[in-house]
C-alpha positions in Angstrom: 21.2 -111.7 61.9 21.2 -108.8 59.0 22.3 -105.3 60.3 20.1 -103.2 60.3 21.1 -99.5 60.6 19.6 -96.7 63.0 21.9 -93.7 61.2 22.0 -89.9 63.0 23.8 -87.1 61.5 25.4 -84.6 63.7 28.0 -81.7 63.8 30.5 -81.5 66.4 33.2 -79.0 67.6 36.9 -79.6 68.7 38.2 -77.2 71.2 41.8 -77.6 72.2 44.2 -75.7 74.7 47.7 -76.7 75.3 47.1 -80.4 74.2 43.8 -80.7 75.9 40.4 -80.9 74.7 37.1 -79.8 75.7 34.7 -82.7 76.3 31.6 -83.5 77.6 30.2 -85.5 80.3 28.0 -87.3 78.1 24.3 -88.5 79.5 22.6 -90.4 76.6 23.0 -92.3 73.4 25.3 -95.2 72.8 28.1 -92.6 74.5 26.3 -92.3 77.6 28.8 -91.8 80.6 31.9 -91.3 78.5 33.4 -88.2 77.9 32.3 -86.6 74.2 32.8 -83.7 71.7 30.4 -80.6 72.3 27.8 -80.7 69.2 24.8 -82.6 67.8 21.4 -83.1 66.0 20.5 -80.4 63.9 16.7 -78.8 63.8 14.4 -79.0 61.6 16.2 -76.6 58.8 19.2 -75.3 60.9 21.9 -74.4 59.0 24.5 -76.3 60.0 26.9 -73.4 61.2 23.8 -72.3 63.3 23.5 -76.1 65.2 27.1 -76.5 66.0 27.3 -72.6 67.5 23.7 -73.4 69.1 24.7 -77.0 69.8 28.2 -75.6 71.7 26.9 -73.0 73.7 23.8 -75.3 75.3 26.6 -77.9 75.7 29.3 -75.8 77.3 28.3 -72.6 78.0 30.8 -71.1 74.9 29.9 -69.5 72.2 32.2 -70.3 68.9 33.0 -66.8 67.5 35.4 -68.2 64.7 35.1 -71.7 63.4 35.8 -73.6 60.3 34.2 -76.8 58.9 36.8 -79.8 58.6 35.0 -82.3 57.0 32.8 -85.2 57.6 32.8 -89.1 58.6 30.9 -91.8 60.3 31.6 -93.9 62.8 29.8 -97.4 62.4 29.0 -100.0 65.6 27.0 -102.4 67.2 24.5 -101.1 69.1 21.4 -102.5 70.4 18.6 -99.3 70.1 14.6 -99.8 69.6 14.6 -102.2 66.3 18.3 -101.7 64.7 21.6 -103.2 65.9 24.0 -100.8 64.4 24.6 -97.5 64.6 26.3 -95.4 61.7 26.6 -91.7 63.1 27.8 -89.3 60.2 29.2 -86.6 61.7 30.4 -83.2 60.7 33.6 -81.8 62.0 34.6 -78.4 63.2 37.7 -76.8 64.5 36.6 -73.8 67.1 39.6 -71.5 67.4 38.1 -68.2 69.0 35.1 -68.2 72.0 33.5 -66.3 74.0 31.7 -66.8 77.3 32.6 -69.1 80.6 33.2 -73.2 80.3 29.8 -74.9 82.2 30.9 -77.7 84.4 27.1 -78.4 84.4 24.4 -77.0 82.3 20.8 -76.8 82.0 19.3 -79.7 81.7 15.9 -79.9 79.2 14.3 -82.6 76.8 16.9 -84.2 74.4 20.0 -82.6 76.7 22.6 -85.2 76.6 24.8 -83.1 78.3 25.6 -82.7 81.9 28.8 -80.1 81.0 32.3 -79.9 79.9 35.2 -79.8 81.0 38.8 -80.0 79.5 40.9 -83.2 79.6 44.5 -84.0 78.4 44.9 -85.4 75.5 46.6 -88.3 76.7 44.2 -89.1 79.3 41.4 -90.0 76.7 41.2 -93.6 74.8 38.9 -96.3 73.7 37.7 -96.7 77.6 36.5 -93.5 78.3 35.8 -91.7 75.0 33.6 -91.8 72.2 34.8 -92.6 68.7 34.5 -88.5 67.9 36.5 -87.7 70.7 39.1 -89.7 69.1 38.7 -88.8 66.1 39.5 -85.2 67.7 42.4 -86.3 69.2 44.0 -88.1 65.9 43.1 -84.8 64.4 44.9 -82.4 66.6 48.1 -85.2 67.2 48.7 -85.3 63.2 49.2 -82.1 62.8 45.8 -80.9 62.4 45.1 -83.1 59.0 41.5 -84.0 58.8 40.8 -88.3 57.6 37.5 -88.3 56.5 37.8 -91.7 56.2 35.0 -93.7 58.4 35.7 -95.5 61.2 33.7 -99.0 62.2 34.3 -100.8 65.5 33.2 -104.3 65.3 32.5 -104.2 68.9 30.9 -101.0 71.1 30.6 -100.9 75.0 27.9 -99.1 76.3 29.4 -97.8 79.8 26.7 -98.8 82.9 29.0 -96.2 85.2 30.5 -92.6 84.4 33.8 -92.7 83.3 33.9 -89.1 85.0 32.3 -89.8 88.5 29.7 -87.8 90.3 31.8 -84.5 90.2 34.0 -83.0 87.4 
């Protein structure tokens, strides 16, 4: 079987306190029910420091005051979606070091919300079983001394979680 791509471009923000990291509970996508950075698709002709503030605040219920863009990398895996069997997500990367507003352990939920809230894990707590690839990504980032790899990342195997990771309540 030739792999065929389904490729999404996305920004996403690392928050971190005292070696933990803001996460969401993720509800959709090939991350669905595992925990995942706050961030996303862009619309049509958003700036891409507009999505990840816009992306963060409908995510999380903070608003990024200062940011700065890290870089960018994809992540490449099976996945079985519509007609494609592989997923390449290119993602852009920012570090978020100054908010405003209240962390949402659940947020508004609308069409194309894949959100259900945030909340902030330990670093150590999060690996292959529970996290996407971009939360790990996050967490190589902030355990190596903040030095961006934009190097990608391809798993030759992906499992799509059939039960939260993070139960019924956060």
């Amino acid at each position: 079987m030739s792999k065929k791509f389904h490729r999404a471009f996305s920004v996403y923000g690392i928050i971190s306190y005292h070696n933990r990291l803001v996460v969401i509970k993720k509800n959709g996508g090939p991350y669905i029910n595992r925990y995942d950075l706050p961030g996303g698709s862009l619309e049509d002709g958003e700036p891409l420091q507009n999505a990840i503030v816009r992306e963060i605040k409908e995510e999380t219920g903070l608003v990024p005051i200062q940011l700065e863009q890290l870089g960018v990398t994809s992540f490449r895996f099976p996945w079985q979606y519509k007609h494609w069997n592989y997923n390449q997500h290119i993602c852009v990367f920012y570090e978020i070091t100054n908010l405003n507003g209240k962390m949402a352990s659940q947020v508004t939920q609308f069409i194309g919300q894949d959100s259900l809230g945030a909340l902030e894990i330990p670093l150590a707590n999060l690996n292959i079983n529970n996290a996407s690839p971009l939360v790990l990504k996050a967490k190589d980032f902030l355990e190596h001394d903040k030095i961006f790899d934009s190097g990608d990342w391809t798993y030759d195997e992906w499992d799509i979680l059939d039960r939260p990771v993070f139960g019924k309540k956060s």
